[in-house]
C-alpha positions in Angstrom: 0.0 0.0 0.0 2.7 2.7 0.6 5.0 1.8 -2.5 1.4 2.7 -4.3 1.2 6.1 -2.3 4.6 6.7 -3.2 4.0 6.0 -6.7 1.0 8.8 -6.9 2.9 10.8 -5.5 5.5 11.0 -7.8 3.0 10.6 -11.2 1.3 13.6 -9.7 5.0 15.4 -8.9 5.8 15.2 -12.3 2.1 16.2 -14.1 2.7 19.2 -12.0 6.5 20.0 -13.2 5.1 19.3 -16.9 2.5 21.6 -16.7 4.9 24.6 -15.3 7.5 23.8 -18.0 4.4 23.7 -20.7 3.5 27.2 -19.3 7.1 28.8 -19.2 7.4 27.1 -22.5 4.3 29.2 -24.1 4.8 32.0 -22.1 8.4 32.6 -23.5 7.5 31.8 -27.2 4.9 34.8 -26.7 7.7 37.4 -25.4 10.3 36.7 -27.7 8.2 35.9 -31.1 8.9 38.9 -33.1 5.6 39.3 -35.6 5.7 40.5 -39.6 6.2 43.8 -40.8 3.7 46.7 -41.3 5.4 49.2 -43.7 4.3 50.6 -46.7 6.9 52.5 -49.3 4.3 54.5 -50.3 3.1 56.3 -47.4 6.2 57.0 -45.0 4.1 58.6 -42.1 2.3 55.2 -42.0 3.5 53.7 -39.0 6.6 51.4 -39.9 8.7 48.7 -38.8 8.1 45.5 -36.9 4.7 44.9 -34.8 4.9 45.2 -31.5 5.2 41.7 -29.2 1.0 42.1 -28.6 0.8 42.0 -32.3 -1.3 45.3 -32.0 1.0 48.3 -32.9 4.0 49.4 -34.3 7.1 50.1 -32.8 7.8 52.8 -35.2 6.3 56.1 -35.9 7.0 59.6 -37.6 6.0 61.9 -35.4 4.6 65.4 -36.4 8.5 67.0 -37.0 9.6 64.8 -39.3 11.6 62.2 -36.8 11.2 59.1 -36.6 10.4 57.1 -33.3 11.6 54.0 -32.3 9.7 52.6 -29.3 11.6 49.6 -27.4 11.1 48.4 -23.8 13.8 47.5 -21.3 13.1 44.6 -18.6 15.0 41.4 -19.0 16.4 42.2 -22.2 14.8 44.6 -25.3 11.1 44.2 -26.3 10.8 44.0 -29.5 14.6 42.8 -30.5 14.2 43.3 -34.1 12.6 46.1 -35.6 12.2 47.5 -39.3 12.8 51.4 -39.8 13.2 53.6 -42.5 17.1 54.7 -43.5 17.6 58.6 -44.1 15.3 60.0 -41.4 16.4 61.8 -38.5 15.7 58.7 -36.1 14.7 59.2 -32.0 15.1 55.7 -30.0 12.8 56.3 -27.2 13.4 53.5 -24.6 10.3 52.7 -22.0 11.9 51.3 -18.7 9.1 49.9 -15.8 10.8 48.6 -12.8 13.9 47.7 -14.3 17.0 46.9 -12.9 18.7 44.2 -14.8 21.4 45.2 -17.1 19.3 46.4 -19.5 18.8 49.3 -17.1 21.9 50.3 -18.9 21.9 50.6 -23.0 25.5 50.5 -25.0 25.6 51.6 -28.9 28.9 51.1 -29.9 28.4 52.3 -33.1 28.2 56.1 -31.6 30.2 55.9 -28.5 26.8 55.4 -26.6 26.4 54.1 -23.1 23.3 55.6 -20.9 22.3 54.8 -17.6 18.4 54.1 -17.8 15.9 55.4 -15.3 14.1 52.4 -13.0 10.8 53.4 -14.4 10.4 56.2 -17.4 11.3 57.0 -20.9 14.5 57.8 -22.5 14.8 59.2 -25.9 18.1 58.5 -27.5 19.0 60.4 -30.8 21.0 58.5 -33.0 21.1 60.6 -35.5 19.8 59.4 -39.6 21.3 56.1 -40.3 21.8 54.8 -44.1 20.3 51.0 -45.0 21.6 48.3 -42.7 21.6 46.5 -39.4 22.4 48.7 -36.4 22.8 47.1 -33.4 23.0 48.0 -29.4 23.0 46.2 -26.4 22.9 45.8 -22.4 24.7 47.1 -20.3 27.0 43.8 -20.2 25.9 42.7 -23.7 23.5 40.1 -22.7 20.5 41.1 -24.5 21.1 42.5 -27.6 18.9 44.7 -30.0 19.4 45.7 -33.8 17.0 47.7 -35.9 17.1 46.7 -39.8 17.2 50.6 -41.6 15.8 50.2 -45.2 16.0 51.9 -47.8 
């Protein structure tokens, strides 16, 4: 009788852990799945670049000067890590921070000498300048998470 306990036990120990790993497992997919593109070279105050994690919005805007606006978020790592913007525009990356203290409280472009301390909870816009066609890329503060924005032409 008590091997049989022990047994159920166990069986119902590892439904448990199955059903924690299934739900990190889906969780995770859903945070770092970056969706399809939403630009059209027609229209270039459309909103551009990659859809947001939610699948609801853009992550890049013109806003009513001209600039463009790159919107990521930093907690565990950069949210979204790829994003599609426009080359030759006067680009703003505006980083959204919300209780974050990880290294990515801390961005690093090496491309321009960047490396800015990020508030625990605000927004920081970075101006990096207009950036011809191709992959720029920036990272935490110890170059865990790393970010890169595809500018096209």
């Amino acid at each position: 009788m008590k091997k049989t306990n022990n047994q159920n036990i166990i069986i119902i120990f590892a439904i448990v852990l199955a059903a924690i790993a299934i739900f990190f497992a889906l969780n995770y997919s859903n945070k770092s799945s970056s969706a399809s593109s939403k630009t059209d070279g027609n229209n270039i105050n459309n909103n551009v670049g990659a859809l947001a994690a939610d699948g609801n919005t853009s992550n890049v805007s013109i806003d009513g000067g001209g600039k463009q606006i790159i919107e990521i978020r930093a907690k565990g790592g950069f949210n979204p890590v790829q994003s599609i913007a426009h080359a030759g525009i006067p680009t703003i990356l505006r980083v959204d921070t919300n209780g974050t203290f990880d290294c990515s409280s801390t961005i690093r472009i090496p491309s321009l000498n960047i490396t800015k301390n990020l508030p625990l909870s605000g927004t920081t816009d970075i101006d990096i300048g207009t950036q011809q066609a191709g992959i720029f890329r920036g990272t935490c503060g110890m170059g865990m998470y790393p970010f890169e924005i595809d500018f096209q032409s």
